[in-house]
VEXVEX-31488 format. One record per residue (C-alpha): residue in one letter; y, x, z. Coordinates in steps of 0.5 Angstrom, whole numbers. Example, Ala and Ser with C-alpha at 12.3 -4.5 7.8 and 13.67 -1.06 7.14 Angstrom:
(A,(-9,25,16))
(S,(-2,27,14))
//
This chain:
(X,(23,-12,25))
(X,(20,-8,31))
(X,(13,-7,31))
(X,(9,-11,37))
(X,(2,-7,38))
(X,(-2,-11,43))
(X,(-5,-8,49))
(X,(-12,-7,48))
(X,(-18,-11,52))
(X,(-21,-9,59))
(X,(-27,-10,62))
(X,(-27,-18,64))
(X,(-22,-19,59))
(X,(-22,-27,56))
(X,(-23,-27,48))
(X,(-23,-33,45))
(X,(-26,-36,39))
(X,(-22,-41,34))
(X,(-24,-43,27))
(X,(-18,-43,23))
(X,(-22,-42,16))
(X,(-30,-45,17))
(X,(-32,-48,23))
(X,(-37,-46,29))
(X,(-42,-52,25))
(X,(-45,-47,20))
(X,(-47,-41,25))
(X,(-54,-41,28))
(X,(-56,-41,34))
(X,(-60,-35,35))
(X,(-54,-32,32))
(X,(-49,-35,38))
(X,(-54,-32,43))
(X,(-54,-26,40))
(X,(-47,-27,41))
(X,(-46,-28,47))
(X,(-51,-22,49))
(X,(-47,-17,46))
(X,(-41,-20,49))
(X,(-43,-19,57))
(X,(-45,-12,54))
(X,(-38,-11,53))
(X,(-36,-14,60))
(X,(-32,-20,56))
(X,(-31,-26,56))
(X,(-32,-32,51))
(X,(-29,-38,51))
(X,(-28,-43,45))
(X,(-22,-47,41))
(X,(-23,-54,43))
(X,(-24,-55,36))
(X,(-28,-50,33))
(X,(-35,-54,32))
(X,(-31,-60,28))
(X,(-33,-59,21))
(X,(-30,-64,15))
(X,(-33,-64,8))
(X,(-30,-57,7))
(X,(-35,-55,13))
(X,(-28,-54,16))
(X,(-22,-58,20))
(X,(-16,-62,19))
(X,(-9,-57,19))
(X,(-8,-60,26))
(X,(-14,-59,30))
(X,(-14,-51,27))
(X,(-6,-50,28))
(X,(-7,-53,36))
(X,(-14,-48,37))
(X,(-8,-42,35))
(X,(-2,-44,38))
(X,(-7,-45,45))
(X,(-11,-38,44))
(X,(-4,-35,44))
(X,(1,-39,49))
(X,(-5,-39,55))
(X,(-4,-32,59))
(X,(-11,-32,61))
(X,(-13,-31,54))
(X,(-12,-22,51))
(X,(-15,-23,45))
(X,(-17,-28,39))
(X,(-23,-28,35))
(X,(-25,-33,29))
(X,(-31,-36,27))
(X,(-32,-33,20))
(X,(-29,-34,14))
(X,(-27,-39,9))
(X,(-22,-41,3))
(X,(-17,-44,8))
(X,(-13,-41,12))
(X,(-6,-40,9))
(X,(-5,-48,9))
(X,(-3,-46,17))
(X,(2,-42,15))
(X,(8,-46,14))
(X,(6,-50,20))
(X,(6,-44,26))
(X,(10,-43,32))
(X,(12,-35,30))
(X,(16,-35,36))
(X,(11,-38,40))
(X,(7,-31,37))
(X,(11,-27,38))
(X,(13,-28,45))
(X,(5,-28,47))
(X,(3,-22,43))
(X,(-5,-21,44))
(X,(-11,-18,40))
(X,(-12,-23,33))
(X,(-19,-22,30))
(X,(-22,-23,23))
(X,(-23,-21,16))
(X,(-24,-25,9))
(X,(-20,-31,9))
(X,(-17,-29,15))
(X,(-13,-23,11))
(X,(-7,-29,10))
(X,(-6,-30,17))
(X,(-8,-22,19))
(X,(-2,-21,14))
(X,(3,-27,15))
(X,(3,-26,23))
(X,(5,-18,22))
(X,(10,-21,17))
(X,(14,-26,20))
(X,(14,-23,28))
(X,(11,-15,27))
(X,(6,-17,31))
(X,(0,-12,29))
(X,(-7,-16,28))
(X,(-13,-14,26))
(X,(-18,-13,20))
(X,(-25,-14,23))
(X,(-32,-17,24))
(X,(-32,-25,26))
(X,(-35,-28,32))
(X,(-41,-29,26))
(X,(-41,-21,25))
(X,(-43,-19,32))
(X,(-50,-24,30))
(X,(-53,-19,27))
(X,(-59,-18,31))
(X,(-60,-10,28))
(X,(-56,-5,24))
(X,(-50,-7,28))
(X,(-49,0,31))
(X,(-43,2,27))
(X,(-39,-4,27))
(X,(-39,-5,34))
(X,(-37,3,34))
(X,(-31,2,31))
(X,(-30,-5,33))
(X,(-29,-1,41))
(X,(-25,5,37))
(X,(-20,0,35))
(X,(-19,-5,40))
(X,(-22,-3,46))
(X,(-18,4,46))
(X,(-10,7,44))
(X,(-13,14,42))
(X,(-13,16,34))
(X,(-19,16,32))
(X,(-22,18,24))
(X,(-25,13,19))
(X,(-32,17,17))
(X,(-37,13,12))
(X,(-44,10,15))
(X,(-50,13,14))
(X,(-54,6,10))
(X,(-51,0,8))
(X,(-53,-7,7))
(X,(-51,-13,3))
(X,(-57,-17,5))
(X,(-57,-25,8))
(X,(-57,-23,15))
(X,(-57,-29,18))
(X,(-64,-31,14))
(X,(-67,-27,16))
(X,(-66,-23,22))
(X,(-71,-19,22))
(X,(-72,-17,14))
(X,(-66,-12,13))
(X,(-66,-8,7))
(X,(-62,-1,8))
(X,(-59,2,3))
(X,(-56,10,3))
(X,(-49,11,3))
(X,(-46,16,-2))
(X,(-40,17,3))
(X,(-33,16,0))
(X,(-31,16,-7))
(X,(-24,20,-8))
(X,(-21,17,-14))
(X,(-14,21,-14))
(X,(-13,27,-9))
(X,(-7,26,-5))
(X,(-4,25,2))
(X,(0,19,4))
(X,(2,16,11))
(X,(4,10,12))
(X,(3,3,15))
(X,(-3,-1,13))
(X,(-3,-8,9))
(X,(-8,-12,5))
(X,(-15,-13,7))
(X,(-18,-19,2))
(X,(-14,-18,-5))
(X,(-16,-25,-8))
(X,(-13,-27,-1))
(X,(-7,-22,0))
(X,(-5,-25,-6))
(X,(-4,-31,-4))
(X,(2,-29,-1))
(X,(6,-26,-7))
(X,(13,-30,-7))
(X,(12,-33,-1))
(X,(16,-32,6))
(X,(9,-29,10))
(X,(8,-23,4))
(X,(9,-17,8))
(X,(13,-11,5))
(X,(10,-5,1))
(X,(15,0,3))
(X,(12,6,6))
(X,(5,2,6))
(X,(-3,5,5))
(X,(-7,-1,3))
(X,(-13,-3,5))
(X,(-16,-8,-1))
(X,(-23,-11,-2))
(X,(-26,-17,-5))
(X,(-32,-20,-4))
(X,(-38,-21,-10))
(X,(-34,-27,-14))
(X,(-30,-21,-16))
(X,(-33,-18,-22))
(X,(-30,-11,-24))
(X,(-25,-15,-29))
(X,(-22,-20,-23))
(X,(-21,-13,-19))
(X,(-18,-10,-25))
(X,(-13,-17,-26))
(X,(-11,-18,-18))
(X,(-10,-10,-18))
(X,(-5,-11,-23))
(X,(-2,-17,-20))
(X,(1,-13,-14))
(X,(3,-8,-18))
(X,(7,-11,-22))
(X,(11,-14,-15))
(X,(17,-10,-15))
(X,(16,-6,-8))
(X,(10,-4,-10))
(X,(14,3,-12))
(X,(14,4,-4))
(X,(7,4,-3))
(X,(5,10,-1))
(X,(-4,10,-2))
(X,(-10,7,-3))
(X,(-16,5,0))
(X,(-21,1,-2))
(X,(-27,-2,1))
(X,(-34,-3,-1))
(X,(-36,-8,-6))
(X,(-42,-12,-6))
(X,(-47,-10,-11))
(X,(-46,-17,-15))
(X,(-40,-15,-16))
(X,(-43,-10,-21))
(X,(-37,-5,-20))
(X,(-39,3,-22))
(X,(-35,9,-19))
(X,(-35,10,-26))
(X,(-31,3,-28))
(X,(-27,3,-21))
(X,(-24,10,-23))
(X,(-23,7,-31))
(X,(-19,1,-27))
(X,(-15,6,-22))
(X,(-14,12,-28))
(X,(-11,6,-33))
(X,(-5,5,-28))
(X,(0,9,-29))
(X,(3,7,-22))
(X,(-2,9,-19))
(X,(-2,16,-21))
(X,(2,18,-16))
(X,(-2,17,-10))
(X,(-9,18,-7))
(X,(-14,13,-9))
(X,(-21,13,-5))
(X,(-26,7,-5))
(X,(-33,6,-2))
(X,(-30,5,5))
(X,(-34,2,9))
(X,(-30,-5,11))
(X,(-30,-11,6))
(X,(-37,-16,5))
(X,(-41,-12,6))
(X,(-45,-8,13))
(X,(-43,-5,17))
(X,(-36,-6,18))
(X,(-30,-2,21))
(X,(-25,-5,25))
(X,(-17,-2,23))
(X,(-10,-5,24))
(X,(-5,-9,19))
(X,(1,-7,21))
(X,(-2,0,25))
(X,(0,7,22))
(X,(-6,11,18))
(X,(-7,19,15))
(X,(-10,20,9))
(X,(-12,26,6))
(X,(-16,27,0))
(X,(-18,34,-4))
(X,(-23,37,-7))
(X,(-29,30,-6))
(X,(-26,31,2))
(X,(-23,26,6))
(X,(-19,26,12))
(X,(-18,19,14))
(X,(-15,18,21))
(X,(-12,12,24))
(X,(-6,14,29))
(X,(-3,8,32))
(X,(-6,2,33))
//
């Protein structure tokens, strides 16, 4: 299938937000201000599914209401790029339901991170669209320590010019949106190189728990030729990463993959340097290709912004990184 890259956004370009995991209910309105202030610095305009403040009982929306606020983002010309609320447990119940062709023929920016890796995933799949793994509508809430997030976010989608991944200098796995103004910012190490090596390739994955819901389906994209990107949230304790790992490797393309980068855990997860390289080193299958970790994508702040379905270069020696996106 031939790869679709959508054309990056322009001053005055329309971005809509839609809810396909979590609805817009649980989002504060401070944060939406916040929002809404960052956004006109951009030169972009907000506006919003029909749907996204329905909120049931899993503080989100019936498939009917999530599918129709997709579909209209997509078939409206007006609209240049696709933002969702924040994340959730329940995205990949659109899946069997979407209009691919619909997608494919209206190719523009998609949005999100978490939940939102199966849809990131399935859409690269089944129409070769490139879709992108980065901050919600909720993310840009953040009243400080955003300066990286928004950097990459405007690297990735707001320009076509190759642009290389380098660490931030603090990090913080704090609950923001409780307190604006009580961050704790942690130092960053910098990456943590595993196994040294080069690889190029296409990237895929995100959320591994979630990336995973897509084995054996018809929306699981293939691992030939690709660099995957994974990360998982403080649910995943070193034991869970061990075992979801182990499951795509066993998968029978896997053999194609051709790298490895994983995010930052969240300090709940209680994963080590020490223990992910004992996770790493384990795998047979994994010997044979570079390996770093600690990159600033994932649950965490801040976040990078990187392509699903776009190309990455990385080279790995001697505790140096070189990790360049080159088509996105």
């Amino acid at each position: 299938m031939q790869k679709i890259i959508p054309a990056k956004l322009q001053p005055g370009d329309e971005i809509r937000i839609i809810a396909p995991a979590r609805s817009m209910a649980i989002i504060g309105q401070e944060a939406k201000e916040i929002v809404a202030e960052r956004f006109a610095k951009l030169g972009l305009q907000l506006t919003f599914g029909e749907h996204v403040d329905e909120a049931d009982e899993f503080v989100s929306s019936p498939i009917e209401s999530r599918l129709a606020d997709l579909h209209e983002a997509f078939a409206d010309p007006k609209v240049k790029g696709i933002l969702t609320v924040i994340g959730g447990f329940n995205s990949n119940q659109l899946l069997e339901h979407i209009d691919w062709q619909l997608l494919q023929k209206n190719p523009k920016i998609f949005c999100g991170y978490s939940d939102i890796t199966a849809l990131n995933n399935a859409i690269f799949a089944k129409t070769g669209l490139v879709t992108y793994s980065g901050p919600h509508y909720s993310t840009f809430g953040q009243k400080l320590h955003f300066d990286h997030t928004l950097d990459y976010f405007k690297k990735c989608l707001l320009s076509s010019e190759e642009f290389l991944v380098e660490p931030s200098l603090h990090w913080t796995d704090d609950a923001w949106y409780l307190d604006q103004n009580k961050r704790t910012l942690i130092e960053n190490e910098g990456f943590w190189v595993i196994n040294e090596g080069s690889a190029e390739g296409t990237i895929v994955g995100a959320n591994l728990c979630t990336f995973n819901l897509l084995q054996g389906t018809q929306f699981m994209p293939s691992l030939q030729d690709a660099v995957l990107f994974l990360e998982d949230d403080y649910e995943s304790r070193p034991h869970h990463f061990d075992r979801d790992l182990q499951s795509l490797i066993h998968l029978p393309d896997f053999a194609g993959v051709r790298g490895l980068v994983i995010g930052r855990f969240q300090k709940a997860s209680e994963m080590t340097k020490e223990l992910l390289t004992e996770i790493i080193r384990s795998k047979k299958q994994l010997s044979r290709i570079p390996v770093i970790a600690n990159v600033d994508f994932g649950h965490s702040e801040p976040k990078i912004t990187f392509p699903v379905g776009g190309s990455v270069r990385l080279e790995a020696k001697n505790n140096a990184v070189t990790l360049l996106i080159t088509e996105h």
